[in-house]
N, C-alpha and C positions, 0 to 999 in steps of 0.2 A: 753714497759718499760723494764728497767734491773734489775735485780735481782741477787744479790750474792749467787752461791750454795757454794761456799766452800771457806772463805775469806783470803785475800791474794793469790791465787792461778790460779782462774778462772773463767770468765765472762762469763756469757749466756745471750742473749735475746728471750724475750717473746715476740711473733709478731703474734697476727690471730690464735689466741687460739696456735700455735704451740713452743716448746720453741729448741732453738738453742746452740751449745755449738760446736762450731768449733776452731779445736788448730793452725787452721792457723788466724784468727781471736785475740787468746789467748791462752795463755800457762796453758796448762793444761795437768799435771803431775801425776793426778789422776783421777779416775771414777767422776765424780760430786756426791755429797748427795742430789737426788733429792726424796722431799717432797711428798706427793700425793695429786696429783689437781686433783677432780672431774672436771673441763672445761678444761683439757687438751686432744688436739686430736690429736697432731703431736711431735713426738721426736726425733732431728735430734743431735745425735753426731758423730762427722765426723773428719776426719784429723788429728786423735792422733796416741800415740807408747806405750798407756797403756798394760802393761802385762798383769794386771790382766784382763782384755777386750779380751786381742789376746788370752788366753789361759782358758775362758771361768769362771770365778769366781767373776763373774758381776751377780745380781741378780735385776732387774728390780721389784717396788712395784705397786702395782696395780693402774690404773689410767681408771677407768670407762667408758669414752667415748673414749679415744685411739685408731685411726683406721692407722696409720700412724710412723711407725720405720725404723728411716735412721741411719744404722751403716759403712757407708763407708768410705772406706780410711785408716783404721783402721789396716790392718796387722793384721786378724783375723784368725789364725791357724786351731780355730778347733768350731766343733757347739757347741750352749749352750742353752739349755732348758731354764734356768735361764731367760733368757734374753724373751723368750713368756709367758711363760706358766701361768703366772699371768693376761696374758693381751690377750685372746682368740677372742678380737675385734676386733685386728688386721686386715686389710685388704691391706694394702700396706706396703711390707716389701723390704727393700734395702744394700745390702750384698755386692754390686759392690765391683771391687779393693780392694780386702782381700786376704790370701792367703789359704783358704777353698779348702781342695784335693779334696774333696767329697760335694755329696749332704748333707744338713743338714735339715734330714728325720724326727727329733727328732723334730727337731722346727716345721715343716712343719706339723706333724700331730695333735698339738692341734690348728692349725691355721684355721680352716674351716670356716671361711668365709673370707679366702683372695682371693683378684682379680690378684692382682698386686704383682709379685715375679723379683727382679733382682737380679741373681749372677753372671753377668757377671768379665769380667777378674778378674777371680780367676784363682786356677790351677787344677780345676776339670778335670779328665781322663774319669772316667766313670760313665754312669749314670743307674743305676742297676734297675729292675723293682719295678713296683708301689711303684714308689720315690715319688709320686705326686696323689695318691690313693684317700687321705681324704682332698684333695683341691679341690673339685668337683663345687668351684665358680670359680677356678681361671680362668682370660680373658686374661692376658699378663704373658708371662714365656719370659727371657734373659738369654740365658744362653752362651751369645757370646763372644768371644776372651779369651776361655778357652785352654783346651788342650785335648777335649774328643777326642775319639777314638772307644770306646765298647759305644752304646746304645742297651738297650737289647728291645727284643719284644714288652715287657709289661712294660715298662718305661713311658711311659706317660697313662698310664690304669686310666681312671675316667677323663680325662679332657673335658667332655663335652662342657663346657661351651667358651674351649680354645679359643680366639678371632685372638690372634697371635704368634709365635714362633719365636725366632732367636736363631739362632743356627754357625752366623758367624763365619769365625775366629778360626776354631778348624782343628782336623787333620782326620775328616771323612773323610774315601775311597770308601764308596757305600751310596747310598738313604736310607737310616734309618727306611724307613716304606715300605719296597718291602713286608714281609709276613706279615703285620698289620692285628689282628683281632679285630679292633675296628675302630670306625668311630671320627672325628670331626665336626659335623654336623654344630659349629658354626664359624670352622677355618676360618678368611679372609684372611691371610698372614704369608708367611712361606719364611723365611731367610736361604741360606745354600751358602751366598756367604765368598769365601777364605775358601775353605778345599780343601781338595786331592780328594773330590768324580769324577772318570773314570766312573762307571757304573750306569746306571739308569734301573734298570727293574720292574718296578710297574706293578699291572695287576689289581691289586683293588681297585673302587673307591671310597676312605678313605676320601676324602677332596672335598665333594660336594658343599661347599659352596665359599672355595679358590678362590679369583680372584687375586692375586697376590703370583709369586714366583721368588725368586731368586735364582739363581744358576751360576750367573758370578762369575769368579776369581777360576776355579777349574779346573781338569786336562780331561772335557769328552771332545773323540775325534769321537764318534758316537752314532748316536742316531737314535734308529731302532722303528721299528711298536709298540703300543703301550707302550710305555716307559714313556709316560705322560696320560695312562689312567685315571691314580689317580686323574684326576684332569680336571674332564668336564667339568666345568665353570669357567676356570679360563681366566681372560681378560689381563694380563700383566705379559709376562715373558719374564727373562732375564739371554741370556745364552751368553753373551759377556765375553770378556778375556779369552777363552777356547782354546781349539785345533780341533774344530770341523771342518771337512772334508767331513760329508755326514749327510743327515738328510733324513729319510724314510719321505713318503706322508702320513700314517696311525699311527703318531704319538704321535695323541691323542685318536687314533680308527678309526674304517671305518666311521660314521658319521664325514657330516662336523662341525668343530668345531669353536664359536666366538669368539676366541682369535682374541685383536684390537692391540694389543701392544706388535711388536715383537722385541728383541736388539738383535743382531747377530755378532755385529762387532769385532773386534780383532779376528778372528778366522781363521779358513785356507783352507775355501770355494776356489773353481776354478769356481765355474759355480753357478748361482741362482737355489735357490732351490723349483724347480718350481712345482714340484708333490705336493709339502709341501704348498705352496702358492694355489692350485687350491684349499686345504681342506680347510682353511680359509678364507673365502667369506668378515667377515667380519673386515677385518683386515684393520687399519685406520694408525697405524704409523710402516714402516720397516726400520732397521738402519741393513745394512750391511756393515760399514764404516771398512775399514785396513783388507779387507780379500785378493785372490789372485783374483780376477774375470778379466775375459779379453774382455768379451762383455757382452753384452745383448741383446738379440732376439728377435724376433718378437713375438708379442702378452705375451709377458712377465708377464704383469700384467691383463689380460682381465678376469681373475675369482674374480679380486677385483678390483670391483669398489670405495668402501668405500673409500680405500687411500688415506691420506691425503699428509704424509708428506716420502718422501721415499728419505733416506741417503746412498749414496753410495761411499762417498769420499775413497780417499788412497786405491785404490786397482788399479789395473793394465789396466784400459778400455779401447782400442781403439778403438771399433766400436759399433757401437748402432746401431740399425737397425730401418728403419724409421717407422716401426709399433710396434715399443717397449712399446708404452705408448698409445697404444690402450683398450679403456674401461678405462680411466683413468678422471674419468667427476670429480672427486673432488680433484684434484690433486693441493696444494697449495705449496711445498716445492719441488723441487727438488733438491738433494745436488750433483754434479757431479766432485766438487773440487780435485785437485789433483791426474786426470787419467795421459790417454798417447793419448788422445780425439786431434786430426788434426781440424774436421772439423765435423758440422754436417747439417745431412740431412733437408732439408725444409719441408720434407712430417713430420716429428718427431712433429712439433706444432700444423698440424693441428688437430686431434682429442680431443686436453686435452683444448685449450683456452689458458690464462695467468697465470703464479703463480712464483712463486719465484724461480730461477735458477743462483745457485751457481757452477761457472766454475773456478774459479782461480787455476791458478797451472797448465793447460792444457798447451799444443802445438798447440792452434788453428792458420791457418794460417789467415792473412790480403791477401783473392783472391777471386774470383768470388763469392765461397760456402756462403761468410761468411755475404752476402750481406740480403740473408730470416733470419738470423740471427738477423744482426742488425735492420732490419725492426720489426720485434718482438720485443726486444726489446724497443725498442722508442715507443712501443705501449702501452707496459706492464706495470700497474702501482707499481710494484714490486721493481723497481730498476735494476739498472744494473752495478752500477759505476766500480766494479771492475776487469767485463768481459776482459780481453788483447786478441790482437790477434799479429802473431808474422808478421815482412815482412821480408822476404826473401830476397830482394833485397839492403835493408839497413841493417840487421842485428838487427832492433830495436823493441823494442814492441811499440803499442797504442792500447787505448782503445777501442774494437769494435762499439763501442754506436757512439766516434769520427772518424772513419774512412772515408774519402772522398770516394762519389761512384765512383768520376774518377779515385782513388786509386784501384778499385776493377775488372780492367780489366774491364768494360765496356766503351762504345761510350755513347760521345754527346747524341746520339738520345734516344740510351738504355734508359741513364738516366731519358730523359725527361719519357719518354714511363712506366718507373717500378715507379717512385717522383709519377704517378699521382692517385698511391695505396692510398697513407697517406692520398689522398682529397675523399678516397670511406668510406660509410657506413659502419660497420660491416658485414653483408653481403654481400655485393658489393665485398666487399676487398677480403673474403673469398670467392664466385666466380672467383675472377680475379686470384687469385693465384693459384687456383686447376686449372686455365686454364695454367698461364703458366707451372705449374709443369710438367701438362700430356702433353702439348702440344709444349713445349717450352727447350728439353733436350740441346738444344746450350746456354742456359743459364751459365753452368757450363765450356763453353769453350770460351767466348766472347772474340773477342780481342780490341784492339783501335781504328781499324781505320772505318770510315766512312758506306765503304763495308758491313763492317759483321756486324754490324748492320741492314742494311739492307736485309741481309740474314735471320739475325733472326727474324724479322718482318714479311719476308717472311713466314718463314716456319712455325710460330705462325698462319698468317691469312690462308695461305693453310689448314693448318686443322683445325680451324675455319668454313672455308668451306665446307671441308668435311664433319665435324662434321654435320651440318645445313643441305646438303647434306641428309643423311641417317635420323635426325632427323629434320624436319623443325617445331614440335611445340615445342622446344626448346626454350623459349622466353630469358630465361637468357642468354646462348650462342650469342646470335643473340643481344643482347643486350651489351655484352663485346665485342664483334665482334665490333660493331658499335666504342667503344669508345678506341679499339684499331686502328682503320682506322683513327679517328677522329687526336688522339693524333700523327700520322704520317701524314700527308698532307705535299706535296712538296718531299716526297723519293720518288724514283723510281718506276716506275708501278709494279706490281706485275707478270707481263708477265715477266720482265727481271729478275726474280728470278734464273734463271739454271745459267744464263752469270754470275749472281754478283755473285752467291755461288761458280763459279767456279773461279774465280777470287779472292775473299774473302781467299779460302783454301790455294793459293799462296801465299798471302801475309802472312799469318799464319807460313806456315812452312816457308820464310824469316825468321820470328822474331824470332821463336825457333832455329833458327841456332848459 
């Protein structure tokens, strides 16, 4: 319902015990004359240019059950006793967008049983010790998009109970709690993204309970051995939009640590940072996205298995190395968008299975390589649609998923011979392919005609034979042996291998001429 505090002037509503009085709402010119309600638990005046308000000669009257005071928007210069000190029930107090230089200490200390403290964008500088002393309930402290600068030692002194801190949005130069002698036993998350903090050097650990921190959007450019001690449990951090360039491996301590959730991206990395990665076993999402990286190595990921989702777009990658994603059994995301990626390796899929592989933006060519490619692909139930690869011969893109296998530099026969993977088992498929890989390196130079195909058939069943050869209780071998001989009937015996391969090689370098 509504109710008149001051007629002619301005309207407030009563809603869920709480009562409202907003000047954008209504024009209001004055403090309200509010009454005193024993069932009132929430009082919200907001969005006025009362002097008497901004300059503190507001006297609030007692209201019994009162756990709830929103004075925001207000243009509120300076603290005002007035405004609590009747009403000690308080527990969620809101000061946001006012123009408060200071903490307001005065209010704060007959307020002990508040949870909830916001004074965000004000123009607060500095926050002086045990500003926060005799709030020993409080769980949530804002004090973000101010203008601190000096936090002193003992400035947050008593907050046991602290649940979360932000502290974005201001102009700190170093980590605020490096010589802390007190703990937050019950801190979950700590805010310190957009300030100027360059240095981190913690050594004590103050935030045992911490699994979330922020620290993107600030100027650190290194980050050495223990520099995140402070903080042994913590599972998500984010140190994107930085200028970081090196990250030590003992960076939360010589123990490995389960940190799942790394952001790294925007930053000015050349190389993965792999000492860093072996301490973290359990690390499930990495975004390295817009740094400078130029490859990726072998065995890159093999100390985390966990991994789910690994981001690496907008950074400079041309080669990958085909045991890069080795030990990668949970691997559902790949992001590889927007390298300097040609072409990649066939041995790259076999150890992770299927999962989502984002490539747009690459140079991949339309030629032989791209053939284990698109068979993946078509296999994956992930998708593909946006994969291109480039032809060199026309100048135009197509989709890899569409590219003709006659388009990919193989024969006739090739084709039939590699088509008849799509009709194997899981299994199957994954034997035949480790066979051709190991045993079939003319794959990556096939040309059109007739001949070399039949070379490459050769030199697949020759060491098939070999193989059989040295191992005869090889049942699988002897088993894709069989259904590679099968899928060729009517090519040339296998005796006249030397003749066609040396004929095959002529024609070859013809065509490259």
């Amino acid at each position: 319902m509504f109710i008149q505090v001051q007629p002619n002037e301005s309207q407030c509503f009563f809603q869920f015990s709480t009562l409202t009085c907003d000047g954008n709402k209504a024009n209001i010119t004055s403090f309200p004359r509010l009454n005193p309600n024993p069932s009132l638990t929430g009082l919200s005046i907001v969005n006025t240019n009362l002097t008497e308000l901004q300059f503190g000669k507001v006297e609030l009257p007692h209201y019994p059950s009162l756990t709830l005071l929103v004075l925001s928007f207000n243009g509120i210069h300076i603290s005002n006793l007035s405004l609590v000190v009747n009403n000690p029930t308080i527990e969620g107090l809101h000061l946001q967008e006012n123009r408060l230089s200071e903490i307001p200490v005065d209010m704060l200390e007959v307020l002990l049983k508040l949870k909830y403290l916001d004074l965000s964008n004000n123009r607060i500088d500095t926050i002086e010790k045990y500003s926060f002393r005799e709030n020993q309930l409080l769980e949530l402290l804002l004090l973000n998009d101010n203008k601190i600068q000096v936090i002193h030692q003992y400035a947050f002194e008593g907050l046991d109970k602290l649940q979360y801190l932000h502290l974005k949005g201001n102009v700190i130069h170093e980590f605020p709690f490096k010589e802390s002698n007190y703990s937050f036993p019950d801190l979950k998350g700590m805010t310190l993204s957009k300030n100027n903090i360059s240095i981190l050097a913690s050594t004590s650990d103050v935030f045992v309970s911490c699994n979330v921190l922020y620290l993107n959007f600030n100027r650190i450019e290194y980050l050495g051995n223990y520099s995140l001690k402070a903080f042994p449990n913590i599972s998500h951090l984010f140190l994107d939009h930085n200028f970081i360039f090196s990250l030590d491996a003992f960076l939360f301590g010589e123990q490995p640590h389960n940190l799942s959730y790394l952001i790294l991206s925007y930053n000015s990395l050349v190389e993965l940072p792999l000492s860093l990665l072996r301490q973290i076993p359990r690390l499930k999402t990495l975004s390295l996205a817009n740094n400078l990286l130029t490859t990726v190595p072998a065995n890159a990921f093999i100390h985390n298995p966990w991994l789910e989702i690994i981001v690496l777009r907008n950074n400079r990658i041309h080669s990958i190395h085909s045991l890069a994603l080795v030990g990668l059994s949970s691997l559902r995301l790949l992001n590889l968008a927007h390298n300097k990626l040609t072409t990649l390796q066939a041995e790259l899929f076999q150890p992770v299975g299927y999962f989502f592989l984002e490539l747009s933006g690459n140079n991949l060519t339309c030629d032989c390589d791209i053939f284990f490619l698109q068979m993946w692909l078509k296999k994956s139930p992930f998708g593909s649609d946006k994969i291109e690869c480039f032809f060199l011969q026309t100048g135009e893109n197509e989709l890899v998923i569409d590219v003709p296998l006659e388009d990919m530099c193989v024969s006739e026969e090739y084709i039939t011979t590699l088509a008849g993977i799509t009709e194997l088992s899981p299994t199957e498929e994954t034997d035949w392919l480790n066979i051709l890989i190991k045993y079939g390196p003319a794959v990556t130079v096939i040309g059109v005609s007739s001949l070399i195909a039949v070379v490459v058939i050769c030199v697949i069943c020759r060491a098939i034979d070999e193989q059989e050869h040295h191992d005869d209780g090889d049942t699988n071998v002897n088993a894709q042996s069989d259904r590679i001989r099968t899928a060729n009937d009517g090519l040339e015996n296998r005796s006249n291998c030397t003749a066609s391969e040396n004929t095959s090689n002529s024609n070859e370098q013809d065509s490259r001429m």
